[in-house]
N, C-alpha and C positions, 0 to 999 in steps of 0.2 A: 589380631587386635580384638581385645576386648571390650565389648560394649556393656554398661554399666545401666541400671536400670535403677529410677532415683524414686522414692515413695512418696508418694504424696500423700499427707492425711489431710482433713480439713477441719480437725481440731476440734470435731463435734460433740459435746459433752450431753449424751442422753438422757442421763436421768435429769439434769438442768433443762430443756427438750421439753420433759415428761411435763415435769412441774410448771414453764412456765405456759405449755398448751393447753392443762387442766387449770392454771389461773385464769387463761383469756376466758375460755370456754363457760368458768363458774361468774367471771364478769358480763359476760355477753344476757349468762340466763337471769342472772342476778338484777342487771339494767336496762338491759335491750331488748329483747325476745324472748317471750316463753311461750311453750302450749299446754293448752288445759284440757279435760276431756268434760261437755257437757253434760248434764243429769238433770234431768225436767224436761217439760213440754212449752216456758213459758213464753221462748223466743221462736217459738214454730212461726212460721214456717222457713225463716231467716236463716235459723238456726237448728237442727235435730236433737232429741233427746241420742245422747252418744257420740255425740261429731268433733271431733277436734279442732282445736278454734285458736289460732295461734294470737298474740295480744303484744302490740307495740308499745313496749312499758317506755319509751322513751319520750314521745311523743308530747305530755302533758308536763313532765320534768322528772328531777331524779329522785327515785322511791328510794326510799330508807330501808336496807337489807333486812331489819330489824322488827317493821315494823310495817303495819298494810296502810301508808299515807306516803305522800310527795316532802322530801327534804325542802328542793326546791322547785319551784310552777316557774315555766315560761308560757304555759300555755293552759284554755282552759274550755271542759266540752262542748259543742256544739249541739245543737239541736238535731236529730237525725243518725247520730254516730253512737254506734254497742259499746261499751264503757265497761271495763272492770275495777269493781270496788269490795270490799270484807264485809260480810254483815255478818252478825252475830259467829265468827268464826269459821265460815262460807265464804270462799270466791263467789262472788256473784255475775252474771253477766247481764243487763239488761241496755235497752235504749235510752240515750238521753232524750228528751221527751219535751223538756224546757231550760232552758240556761238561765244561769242565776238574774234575777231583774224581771224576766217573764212576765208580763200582767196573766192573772189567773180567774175563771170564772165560772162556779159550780150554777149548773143551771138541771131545775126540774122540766119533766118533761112528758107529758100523758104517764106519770105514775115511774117513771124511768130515771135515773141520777146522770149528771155528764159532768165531767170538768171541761173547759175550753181551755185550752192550753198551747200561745205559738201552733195557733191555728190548725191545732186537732182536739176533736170532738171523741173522748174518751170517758167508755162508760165509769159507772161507780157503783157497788150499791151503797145501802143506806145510811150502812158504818161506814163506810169510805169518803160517802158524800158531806153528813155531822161530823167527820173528822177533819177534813180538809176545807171546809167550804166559808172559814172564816179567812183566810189566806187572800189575799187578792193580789198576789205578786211571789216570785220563787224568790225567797229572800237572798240577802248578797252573799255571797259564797256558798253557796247550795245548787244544786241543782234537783230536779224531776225525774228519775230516772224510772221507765214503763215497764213492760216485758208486750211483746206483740205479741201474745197469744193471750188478750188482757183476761178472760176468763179463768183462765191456770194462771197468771201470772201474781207471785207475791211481792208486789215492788211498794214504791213510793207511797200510793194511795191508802196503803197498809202500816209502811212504818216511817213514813215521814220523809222529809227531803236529805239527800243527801251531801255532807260536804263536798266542798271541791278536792278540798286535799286529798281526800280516801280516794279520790278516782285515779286510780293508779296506772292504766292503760288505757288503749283503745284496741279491742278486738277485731280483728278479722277475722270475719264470718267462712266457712268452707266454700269453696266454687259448687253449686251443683251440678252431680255429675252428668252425663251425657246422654243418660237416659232420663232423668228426671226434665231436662229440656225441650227433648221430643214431644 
């Protein structure tokens, strides 16, 4: 008696496979998740000059493949949260700093500039402080966005408020490692 041995295929079409795992993959980067590598000093110590910094594009709504702004907003930044947005053809990474509405309050100071801003006291110099210091609110749809290392940092107080639409993600900052904790 002969025993007969029956093939099973599971009818797996590879290059179909290929293509449709390089679609999710280029959706996934394209809407939901990317990493960036940083360059500057202006979010030290949060952040490293070189550190990889992965950015929840999804979070704020859905970015326009095309384009460095929100299709559509469900959502919009908070005070305290690293935010990525384009400036002048630059990923940028900095802190939101003040959400749009914000009352704002440049105050001198023994010879020193500050903005008061959602309840941080952040320097300025003297271009910064004539440039900003007629504002007394983050206008609707704008936000403040800083850099924590305000000394290197080229944000806001330099080129103005940023829309909301352009914030395209919210960054996660790198864990430090386990020796920097010690």
């Amino acid at each position: 008696m002969k025993k007969f041995a029956r093939k099973i295929t599971l009818g797996i079409n590879i290059p179909l496979c290929v293509f449709l795992g390089t679609l999710a993959a280029f959706a996934v980067k394209a809407f939901v998740v990317d990493f960036y590598t940083t360059s500057g000093h202006s979010m030290e110590p949060a952040i490293k000059d070189g550190q990889s910094v992965a950015a929840n594009k999804i979070c704020y709504g859905l970015q326009n493949p095309l384009k460095a702004e929100l299709l559509f907003s469900w959502n919009k930044p908070k005070k305290g949260e690293i935010i990525l947005y384009m400036y002048q053809n630059y990923w940028v990474i900095k802190r939101c700093a003040a959400p749009s509405g914000s009352p704002l309050e440049c105050v001198e100071e023994n010879g020193e500039y500050f903005l008061l801003a959602a309840g941080e006291k952040i320097p300025l110099t003297s271009i910064q402080f004539h440039k900003i210091r007629t504002n007394k609110a983050v206008p609707k749809g704008y936000i403040l966005a800083v850099g924590d290392n305000y000394g290197l940092s080229h944000d806001s107080r330099d080129y103005g408020f940023v829309p909301e639409k352009n914030v395209v993600a919210r960054a996660i900052p790198p864990r430090l490692s386990r020796a920097a904790r010690r």
